[in-house]
BALOBA-1460 file (C-alpha; in Angstrom, 3 decimals):
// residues 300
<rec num="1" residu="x" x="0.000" y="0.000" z="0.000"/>
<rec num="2" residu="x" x="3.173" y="2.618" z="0.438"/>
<rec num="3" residu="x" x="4.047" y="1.523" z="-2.793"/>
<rec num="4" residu="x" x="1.327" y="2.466" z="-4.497"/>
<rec num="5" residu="x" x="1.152" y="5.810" z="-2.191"/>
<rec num="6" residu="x" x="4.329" y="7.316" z="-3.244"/>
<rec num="7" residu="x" x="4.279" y="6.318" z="-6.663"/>
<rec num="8" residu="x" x="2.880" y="9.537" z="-8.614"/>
<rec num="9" residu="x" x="5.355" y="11.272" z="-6.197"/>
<rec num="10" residu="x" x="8.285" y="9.197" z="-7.882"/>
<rec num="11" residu="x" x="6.740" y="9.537" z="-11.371"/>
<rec num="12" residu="x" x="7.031" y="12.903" z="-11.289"/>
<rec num="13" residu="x" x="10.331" y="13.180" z="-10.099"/>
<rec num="14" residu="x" x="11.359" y="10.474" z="-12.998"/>
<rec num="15" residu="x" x="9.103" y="13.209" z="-15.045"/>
<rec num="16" residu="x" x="10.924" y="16.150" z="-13.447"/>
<rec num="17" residu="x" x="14.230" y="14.771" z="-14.188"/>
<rec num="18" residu="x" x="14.035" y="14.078" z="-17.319"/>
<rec num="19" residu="x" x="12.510" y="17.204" z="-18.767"/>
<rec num="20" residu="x" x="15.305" y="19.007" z="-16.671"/>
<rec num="21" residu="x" x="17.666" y="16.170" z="-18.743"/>
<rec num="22" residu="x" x="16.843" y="17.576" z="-22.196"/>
<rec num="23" residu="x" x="19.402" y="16.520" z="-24.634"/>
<rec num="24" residu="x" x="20.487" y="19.149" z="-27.492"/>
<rec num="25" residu="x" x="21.059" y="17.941" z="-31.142"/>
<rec num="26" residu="x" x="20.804" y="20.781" z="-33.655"/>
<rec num="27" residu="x" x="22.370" y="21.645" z="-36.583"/>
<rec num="28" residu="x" x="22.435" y="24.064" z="-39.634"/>
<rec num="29" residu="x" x="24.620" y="24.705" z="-42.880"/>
<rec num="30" residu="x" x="26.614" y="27.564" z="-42.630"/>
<rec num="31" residu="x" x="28.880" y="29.753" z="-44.775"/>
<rec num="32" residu="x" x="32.574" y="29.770" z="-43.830"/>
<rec num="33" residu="x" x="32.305" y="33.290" z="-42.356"/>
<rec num="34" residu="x" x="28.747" y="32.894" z="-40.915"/>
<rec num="35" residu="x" x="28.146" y="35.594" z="-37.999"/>
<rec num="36" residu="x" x="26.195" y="33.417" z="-35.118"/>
<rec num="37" residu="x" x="24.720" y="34.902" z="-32.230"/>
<rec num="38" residu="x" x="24.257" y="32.785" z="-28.856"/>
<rec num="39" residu="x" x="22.637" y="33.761" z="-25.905"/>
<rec num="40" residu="x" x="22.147" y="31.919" z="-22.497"/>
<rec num="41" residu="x" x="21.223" y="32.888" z="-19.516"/>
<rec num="42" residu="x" x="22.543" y="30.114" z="-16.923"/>
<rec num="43" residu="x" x="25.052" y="27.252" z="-17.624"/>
<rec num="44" residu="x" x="27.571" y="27.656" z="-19.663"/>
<rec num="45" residu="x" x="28.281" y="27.947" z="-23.406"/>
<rec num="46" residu="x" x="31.427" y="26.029" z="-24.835"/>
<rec num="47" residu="x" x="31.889" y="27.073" z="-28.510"/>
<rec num="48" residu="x" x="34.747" y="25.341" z="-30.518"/>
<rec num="49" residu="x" x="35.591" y="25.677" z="-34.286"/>
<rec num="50" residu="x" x="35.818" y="23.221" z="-36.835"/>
<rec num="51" residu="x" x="36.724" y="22.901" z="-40.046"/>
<rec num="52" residu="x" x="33.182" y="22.617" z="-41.632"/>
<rec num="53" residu="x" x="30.196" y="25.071" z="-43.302"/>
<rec num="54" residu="x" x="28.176" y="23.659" z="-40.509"/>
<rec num="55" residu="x" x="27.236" y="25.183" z="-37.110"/>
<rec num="56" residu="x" x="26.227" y="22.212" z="-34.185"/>
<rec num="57" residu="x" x="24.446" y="22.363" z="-30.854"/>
<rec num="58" residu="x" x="25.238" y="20.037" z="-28.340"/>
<rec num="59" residu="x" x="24.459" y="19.807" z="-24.908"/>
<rec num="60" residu="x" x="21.631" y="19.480" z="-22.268"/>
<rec num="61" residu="x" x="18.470" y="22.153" z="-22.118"/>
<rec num="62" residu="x" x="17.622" y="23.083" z="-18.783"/>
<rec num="63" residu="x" x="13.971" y="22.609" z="-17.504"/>
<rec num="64" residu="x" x="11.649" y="25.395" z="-18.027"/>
<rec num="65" residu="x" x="13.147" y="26.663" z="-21.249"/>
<rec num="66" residu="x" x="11.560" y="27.145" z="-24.214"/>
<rec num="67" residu="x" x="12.345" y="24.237" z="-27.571"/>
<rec num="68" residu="x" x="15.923" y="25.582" z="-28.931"/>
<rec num="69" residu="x" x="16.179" y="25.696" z="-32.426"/>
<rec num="70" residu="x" x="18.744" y="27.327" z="-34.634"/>
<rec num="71" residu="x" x="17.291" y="30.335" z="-36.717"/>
<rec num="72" residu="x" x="18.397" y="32.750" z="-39.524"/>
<rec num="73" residu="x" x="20.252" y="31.890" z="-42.859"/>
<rec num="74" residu="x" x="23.784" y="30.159" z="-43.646"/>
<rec num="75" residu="x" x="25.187" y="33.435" z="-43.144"/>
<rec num="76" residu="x" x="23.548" y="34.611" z="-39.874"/>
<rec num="77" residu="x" x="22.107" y="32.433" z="-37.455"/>
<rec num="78" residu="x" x="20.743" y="32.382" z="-33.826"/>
<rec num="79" residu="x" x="20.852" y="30.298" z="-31.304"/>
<rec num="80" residu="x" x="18.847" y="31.475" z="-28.120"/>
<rec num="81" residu="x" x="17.931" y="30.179" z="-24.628"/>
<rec num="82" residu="x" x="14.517" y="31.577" z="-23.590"/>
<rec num="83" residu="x" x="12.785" y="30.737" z="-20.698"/>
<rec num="84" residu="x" x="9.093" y="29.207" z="-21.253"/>
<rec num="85" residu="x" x="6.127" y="31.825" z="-20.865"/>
<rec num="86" residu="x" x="8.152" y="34.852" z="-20.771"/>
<rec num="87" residu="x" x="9.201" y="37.430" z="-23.086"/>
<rec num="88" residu="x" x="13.543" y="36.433" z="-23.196"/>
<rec num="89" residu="x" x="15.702" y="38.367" z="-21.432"/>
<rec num="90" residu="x" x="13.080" y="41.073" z="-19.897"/>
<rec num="91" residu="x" x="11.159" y="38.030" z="-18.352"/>
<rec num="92" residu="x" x="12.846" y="38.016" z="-14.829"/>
<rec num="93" residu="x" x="9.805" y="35.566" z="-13.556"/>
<rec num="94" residu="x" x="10.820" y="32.908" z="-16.203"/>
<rec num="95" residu="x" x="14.549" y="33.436" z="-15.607"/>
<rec num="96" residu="x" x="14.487" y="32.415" z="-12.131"/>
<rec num="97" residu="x" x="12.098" y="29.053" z="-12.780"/>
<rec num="98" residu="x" x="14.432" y="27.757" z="-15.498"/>
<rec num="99" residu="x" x="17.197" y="25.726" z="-14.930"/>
<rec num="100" residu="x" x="20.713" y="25.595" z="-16.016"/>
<rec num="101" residu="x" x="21.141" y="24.517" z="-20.014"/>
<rec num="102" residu="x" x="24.746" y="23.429" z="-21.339"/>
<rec num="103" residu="x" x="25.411" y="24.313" z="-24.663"/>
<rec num="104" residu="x" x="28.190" y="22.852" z="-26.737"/>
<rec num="105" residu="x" x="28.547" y="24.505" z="-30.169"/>
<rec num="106" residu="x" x="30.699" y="23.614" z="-33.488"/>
<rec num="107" residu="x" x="31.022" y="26.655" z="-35.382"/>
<rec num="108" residu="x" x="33.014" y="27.243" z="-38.845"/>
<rec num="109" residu="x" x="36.976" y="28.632" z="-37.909"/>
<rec num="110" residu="x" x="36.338" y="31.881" z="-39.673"/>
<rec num="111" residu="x" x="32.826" y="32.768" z="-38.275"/>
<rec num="112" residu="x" x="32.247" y="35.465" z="-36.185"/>
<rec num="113" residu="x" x="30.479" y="35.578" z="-32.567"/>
<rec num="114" residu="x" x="28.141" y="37.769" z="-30.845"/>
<rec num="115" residu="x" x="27.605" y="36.051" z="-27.019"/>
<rec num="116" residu="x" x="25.335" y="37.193" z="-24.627"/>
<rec num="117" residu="x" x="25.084" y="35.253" z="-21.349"/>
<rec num="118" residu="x" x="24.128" y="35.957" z="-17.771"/>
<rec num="119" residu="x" x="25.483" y="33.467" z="-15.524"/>
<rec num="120" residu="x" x="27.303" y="30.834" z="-17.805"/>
<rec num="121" residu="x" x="30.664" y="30.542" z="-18.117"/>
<rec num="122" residu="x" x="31.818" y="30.969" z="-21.850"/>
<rec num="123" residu="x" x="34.669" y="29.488" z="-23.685"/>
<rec num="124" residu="x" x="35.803" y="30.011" z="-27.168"/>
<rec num="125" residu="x" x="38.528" y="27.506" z="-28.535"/>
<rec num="126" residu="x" x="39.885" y="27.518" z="-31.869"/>
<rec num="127" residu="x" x="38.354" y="30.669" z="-33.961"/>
<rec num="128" residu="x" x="40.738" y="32.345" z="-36.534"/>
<rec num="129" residu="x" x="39.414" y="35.283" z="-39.147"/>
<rec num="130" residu="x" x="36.250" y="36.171" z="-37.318"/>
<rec num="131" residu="x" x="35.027" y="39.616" z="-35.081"/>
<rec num="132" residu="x" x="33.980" y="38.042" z="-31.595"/>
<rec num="133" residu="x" x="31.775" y="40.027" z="-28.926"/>
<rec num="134" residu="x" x="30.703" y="38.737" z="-25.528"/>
<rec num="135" residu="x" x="28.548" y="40.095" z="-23.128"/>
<rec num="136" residu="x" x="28.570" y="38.504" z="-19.816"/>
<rec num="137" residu="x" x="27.277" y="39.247" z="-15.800"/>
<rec num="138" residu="x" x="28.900" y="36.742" z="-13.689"/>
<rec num="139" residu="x" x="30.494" y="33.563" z="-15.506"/>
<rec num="140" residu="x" x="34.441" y="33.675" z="-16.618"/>
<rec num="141" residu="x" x="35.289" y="34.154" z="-20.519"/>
<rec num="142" residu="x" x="37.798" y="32.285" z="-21.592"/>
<rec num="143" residu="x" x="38.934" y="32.710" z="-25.160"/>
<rec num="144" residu="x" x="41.722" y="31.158" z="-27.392"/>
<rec num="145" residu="x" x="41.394" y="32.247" z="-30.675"/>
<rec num="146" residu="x" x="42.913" y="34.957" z="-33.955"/>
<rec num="147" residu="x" x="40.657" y="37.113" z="-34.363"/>
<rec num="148" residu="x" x="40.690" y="40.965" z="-35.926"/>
<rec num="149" residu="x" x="38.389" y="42.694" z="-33.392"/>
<rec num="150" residu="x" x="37.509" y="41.390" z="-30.031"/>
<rec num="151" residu="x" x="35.105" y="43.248" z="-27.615"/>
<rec num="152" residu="x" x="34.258" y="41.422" z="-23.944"/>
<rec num="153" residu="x" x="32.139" y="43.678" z="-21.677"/>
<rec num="154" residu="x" x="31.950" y="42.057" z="-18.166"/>
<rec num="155" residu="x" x="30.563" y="42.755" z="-14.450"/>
<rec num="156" residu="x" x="32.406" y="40.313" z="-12.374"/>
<rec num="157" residu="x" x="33.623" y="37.479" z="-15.048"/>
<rec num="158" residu="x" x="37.178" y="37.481" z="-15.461"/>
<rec num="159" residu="x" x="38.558" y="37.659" z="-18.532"/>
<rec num="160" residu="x" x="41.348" y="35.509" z="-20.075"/>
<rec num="161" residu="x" x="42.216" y="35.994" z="-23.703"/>
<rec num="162" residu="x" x="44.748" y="33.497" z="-25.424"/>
<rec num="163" residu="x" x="45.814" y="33.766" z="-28.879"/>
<rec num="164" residu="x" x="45.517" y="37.334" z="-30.362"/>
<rec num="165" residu="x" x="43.260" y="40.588" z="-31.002"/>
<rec num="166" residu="x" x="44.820" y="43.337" z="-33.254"/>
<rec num="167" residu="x" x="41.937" y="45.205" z="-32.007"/>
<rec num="168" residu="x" x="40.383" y="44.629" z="-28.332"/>
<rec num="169" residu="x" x="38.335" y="46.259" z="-25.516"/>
<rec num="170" residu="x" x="38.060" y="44.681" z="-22.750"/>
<rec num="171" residu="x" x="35.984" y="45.729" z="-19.938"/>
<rec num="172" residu="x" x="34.970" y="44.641" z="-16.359"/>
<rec num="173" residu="x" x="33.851" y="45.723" z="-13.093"/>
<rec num="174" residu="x" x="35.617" y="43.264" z="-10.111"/>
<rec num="175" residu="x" x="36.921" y="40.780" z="-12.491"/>
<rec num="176" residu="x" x="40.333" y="40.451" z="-13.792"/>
<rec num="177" residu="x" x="41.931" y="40.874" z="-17.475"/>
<rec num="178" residu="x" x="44.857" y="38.955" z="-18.230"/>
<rec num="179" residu="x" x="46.001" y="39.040" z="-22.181"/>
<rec num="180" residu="x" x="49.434" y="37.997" z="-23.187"/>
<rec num="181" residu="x" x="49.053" y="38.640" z="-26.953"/>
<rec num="182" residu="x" x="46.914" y="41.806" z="-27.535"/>
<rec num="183" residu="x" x="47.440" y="43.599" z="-30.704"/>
<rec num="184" residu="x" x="47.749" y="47.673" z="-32.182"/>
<rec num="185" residu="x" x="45.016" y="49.164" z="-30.844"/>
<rec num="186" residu="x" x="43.476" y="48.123" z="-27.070"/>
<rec num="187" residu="x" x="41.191" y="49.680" z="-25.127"/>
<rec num="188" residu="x" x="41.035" y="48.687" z="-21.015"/>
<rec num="189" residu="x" x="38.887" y="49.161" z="-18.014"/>
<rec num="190" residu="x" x="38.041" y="47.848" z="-14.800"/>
<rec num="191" residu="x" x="37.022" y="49.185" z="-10.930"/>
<rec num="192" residu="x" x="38.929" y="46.914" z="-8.481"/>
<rec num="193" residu="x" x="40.316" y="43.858" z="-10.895"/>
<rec num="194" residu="x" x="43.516" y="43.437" z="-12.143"/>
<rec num="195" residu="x" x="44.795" y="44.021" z="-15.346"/>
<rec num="196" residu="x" x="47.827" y="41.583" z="-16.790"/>
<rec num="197" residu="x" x="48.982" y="42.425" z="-20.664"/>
<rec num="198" residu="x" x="51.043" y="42.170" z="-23.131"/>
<rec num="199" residu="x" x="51.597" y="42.985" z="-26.554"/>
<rec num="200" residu="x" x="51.504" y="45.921" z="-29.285"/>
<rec num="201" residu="x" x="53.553" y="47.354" z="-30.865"/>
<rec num="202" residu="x" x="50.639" y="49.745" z="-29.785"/>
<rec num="203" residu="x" x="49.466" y="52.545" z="-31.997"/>
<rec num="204" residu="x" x="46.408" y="53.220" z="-29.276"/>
<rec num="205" residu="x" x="46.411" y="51.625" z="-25.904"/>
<rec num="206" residu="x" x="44.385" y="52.992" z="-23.083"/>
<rec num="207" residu="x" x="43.834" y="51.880" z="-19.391"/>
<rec num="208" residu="x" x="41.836" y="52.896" z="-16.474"/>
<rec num="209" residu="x" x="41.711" y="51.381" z="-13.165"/>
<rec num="210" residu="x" x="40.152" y="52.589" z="-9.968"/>
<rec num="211" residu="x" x="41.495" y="50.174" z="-7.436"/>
<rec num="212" residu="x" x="43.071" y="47.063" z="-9.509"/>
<rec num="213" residu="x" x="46.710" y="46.555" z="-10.283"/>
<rec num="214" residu="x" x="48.588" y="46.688" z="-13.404"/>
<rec num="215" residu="x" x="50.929" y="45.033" z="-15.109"/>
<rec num="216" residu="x" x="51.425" y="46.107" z="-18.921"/>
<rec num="217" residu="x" x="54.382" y="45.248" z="-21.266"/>
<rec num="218" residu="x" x="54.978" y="45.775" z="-24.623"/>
<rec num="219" residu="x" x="56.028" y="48.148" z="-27.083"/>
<rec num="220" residu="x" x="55.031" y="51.663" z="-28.697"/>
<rec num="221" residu="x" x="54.461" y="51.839" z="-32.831"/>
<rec num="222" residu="x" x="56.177" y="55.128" z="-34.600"/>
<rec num="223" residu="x" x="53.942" y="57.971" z="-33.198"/>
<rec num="224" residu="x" x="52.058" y="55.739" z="-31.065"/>
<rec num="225" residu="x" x="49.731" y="56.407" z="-27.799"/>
<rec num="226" residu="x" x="49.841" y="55.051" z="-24.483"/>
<rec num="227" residu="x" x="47.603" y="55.951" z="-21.538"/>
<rec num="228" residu="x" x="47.751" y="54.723" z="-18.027"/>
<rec num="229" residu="x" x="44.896" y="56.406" z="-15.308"/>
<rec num="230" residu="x" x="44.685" y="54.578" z="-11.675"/>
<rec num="231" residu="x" x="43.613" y="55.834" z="-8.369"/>
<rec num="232" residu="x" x="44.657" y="53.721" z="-6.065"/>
<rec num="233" residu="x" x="45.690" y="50.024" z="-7.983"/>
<rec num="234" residu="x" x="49.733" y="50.191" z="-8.091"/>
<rec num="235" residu="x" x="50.675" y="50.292" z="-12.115"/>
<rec num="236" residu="x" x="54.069" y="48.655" z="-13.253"/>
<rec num="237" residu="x" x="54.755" y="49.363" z="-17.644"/>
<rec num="238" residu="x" x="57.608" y="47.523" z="-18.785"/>
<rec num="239" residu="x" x="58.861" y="48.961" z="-22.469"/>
<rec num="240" residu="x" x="61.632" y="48.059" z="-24.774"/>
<rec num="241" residu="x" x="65.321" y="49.903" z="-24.182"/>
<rec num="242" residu="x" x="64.641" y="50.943" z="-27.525"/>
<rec num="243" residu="x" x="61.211" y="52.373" z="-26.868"/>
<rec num="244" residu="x" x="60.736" y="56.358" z="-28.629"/>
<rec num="245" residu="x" x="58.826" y="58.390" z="-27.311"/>
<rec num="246" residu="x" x="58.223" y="61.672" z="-24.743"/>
<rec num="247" residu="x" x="57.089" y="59.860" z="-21.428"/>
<rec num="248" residu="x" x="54.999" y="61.732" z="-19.047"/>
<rec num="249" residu="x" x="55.177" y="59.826" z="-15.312"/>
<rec num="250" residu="x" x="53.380" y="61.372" z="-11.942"/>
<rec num="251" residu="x" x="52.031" y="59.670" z="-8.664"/>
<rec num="252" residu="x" x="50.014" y="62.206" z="-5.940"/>
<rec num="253" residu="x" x="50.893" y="59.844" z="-3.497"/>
<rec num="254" residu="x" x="52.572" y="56.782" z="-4.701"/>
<rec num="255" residu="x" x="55.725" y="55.978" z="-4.856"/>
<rec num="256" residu="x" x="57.350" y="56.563" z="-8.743"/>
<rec num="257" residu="x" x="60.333" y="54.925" z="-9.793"/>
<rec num="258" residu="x" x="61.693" y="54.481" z="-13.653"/>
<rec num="259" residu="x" x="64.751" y="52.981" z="-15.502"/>
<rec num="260" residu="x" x="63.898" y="55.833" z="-18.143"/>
<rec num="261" residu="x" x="65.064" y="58.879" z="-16.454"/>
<rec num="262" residu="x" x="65.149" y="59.968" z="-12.986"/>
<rec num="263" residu="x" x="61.577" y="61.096" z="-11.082"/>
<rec num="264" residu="x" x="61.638" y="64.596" z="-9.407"/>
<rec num="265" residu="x" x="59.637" y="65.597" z="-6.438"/>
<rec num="266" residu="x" x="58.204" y="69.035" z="-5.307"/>
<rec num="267" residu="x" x="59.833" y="71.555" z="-3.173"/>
<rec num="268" residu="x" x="56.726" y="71.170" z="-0.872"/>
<rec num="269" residu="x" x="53.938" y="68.489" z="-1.067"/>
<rec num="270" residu="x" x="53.383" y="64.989" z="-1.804"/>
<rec num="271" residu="x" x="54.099" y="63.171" z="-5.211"/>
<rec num="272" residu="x" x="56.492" y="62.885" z="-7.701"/>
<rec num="273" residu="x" x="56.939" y="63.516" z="-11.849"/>
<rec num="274" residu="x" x="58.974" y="61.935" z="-14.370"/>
<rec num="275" residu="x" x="58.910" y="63.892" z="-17.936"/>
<rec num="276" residu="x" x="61.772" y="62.413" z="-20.771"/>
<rec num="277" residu="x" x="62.454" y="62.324" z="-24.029"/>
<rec num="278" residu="x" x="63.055" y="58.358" z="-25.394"/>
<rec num="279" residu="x" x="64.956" y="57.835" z="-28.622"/>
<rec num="280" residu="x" x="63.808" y="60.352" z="-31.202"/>
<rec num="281" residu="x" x="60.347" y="61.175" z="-29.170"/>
<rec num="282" residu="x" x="57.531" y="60.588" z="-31.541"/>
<rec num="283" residu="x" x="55.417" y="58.563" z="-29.344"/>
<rec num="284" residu="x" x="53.106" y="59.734" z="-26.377"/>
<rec num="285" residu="x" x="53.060" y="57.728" z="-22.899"/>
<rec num="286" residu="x" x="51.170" y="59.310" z="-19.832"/>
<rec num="287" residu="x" x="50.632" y="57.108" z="-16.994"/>
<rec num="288" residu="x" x="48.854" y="58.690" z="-14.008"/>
<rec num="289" residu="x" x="48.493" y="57.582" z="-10.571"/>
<rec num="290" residu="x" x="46.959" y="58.812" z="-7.505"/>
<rec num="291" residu="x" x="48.111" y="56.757" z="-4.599"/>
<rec num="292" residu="x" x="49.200" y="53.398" z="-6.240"/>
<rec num="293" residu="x" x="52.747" y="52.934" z="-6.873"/>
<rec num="294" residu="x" x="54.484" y="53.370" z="-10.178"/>
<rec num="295" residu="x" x="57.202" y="51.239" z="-11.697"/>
<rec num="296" residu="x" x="58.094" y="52.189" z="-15.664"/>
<rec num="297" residu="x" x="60.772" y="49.355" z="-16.194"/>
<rec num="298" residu="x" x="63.006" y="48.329" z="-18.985"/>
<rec num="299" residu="x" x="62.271" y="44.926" z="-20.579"/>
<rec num="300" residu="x" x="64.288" y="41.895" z="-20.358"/>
């Protein structure tokens, strides 16, 4: 008799399970250079390129979401989680009743990416030729690919770029940015996370950091720009012995010390300035800090 009391109990939880269990299998032609658009709001997204006109959905659709399907043409598709009932993204009631959906995308090498996701971590493996832009809330983007313009605007998802960007801005709130291989033209900003690059030779590079420290090395391109503004994160630039330019150094309160000319301090009040000529001085660097410390090094 318990048996048969509990059992539309366990039904629905078989039920409940495996509705919540969903597997993904979707796929779609698409041209070598297709632009694809994926959004999710809880998960995580895992896209990885392949060498065929084809774009793939793997992966596991969370309960309360709406059928996925792929949508658009071979040169612009969609691939978006909404949650049942509600009206996408602006539907905060069906956000919070639908569960977690994994998607695992195959996506042509040269295509390019526009990511939106709320609380998914994303990864990108293996893209080369495409423009890629993420938006993200809370999960971690992680991206190894080429690509000629990268754009990653983040609350408090770190950001970790392998591979290269000729062109990138990168921009978070608490999370960090760490980019070994960033190309001619970068833009970067966070409040309190750090910042760890590397690159150029830069024609345009700007930073600004409220509370998060830097570290920044790489080189200047003939009549490049370089622009360093903290308040309180501590900034160290590392540039070639070879690097031309006029540098412009100054710290309110931090302490400034450079292997490119010697810093001078005020007859009265805090801080201290550093203003040189490098090589034949065609270049512009101005870094600016208010109470972090400032190291301007020479490399190697």
């Amino acid at each position: 008799m318990k048996t048969i009391r509990y059992l539309p109990l366990l039904l629905s939880l078989c039920i409940g399970q495996a509705l919540a269990d969903t597997p993904i299998r979707l796929s779609h032609d698409a041209s070598p250079t297709a632009h694809v658009t994926i959004s999710n709001i809880a998960g995580s997204v895992n896209v990885t390129a392949w060498d065929r006109n084809e774009v793939q959905v793997g992966g596991q659709l969370g309960e309360g979401a709406k059928p996925l399907s792929i949508t658009g043409s071979d040169g612009d598709l969609t691939i978006k989680v909404e949650p049942q009932g509600g009206s996408g993204w602006l539907s905060w009631g069906g956000r919070t009743r639908m569960a977690p959906t994994t998607l695992e995308l195959h996506v042509p090498r040269a295509a390019s990416l526009d990511v939106e996701v709320v609380s998914a971590p994303l990864v990108i493996d293996g893209l080369d030729g495409g423009d890629i832009q993420v938006n993200t809330v809370s999960g971690k983007a992680r991206i190894n690919a080429r690509t000629p313009s990268l754009k990653v605007d983040s609350v408090s998802g770190g950001i970790e770029l392998a591979g290269h960007a000729e062109r990138a801005e990168l921009q978070t709130v608490s999370g960090e940015i760490l980019a070994p291989a960033l190309g001619s033209e970068v833009k970067l900003q966070t409040i309190s996370g750090r910042i760890q690059v590397a690159g150029g030779p830069w024609r345009k590079l700007t930073l600004s950091t409220v509370s998060g420290d830097v570290q920044l090395s790489g080189g200047l391109a003939a009549d490049g720009n370089l622009s360093i503004d903290s308040m309180s994160g501590d900034v160290q630039l590392q540039l070639p012995a070879d690097t031309s330019g006029r540098l412009h150094a100054s710290s309110f309160s931090g302490d400034l010390r450079s292997d490119f000319g010697t810093p001078k301090e005020p007859e009265h009040g805090p801080g201290s300035s550093l203003d040189v000529r490098l090589g034949d001085g065609r270049g512009k660097i101005s870094i600016e800090t208010f109470s972090g410390d400032l190291r301007v090094r020479k490399q190697g």
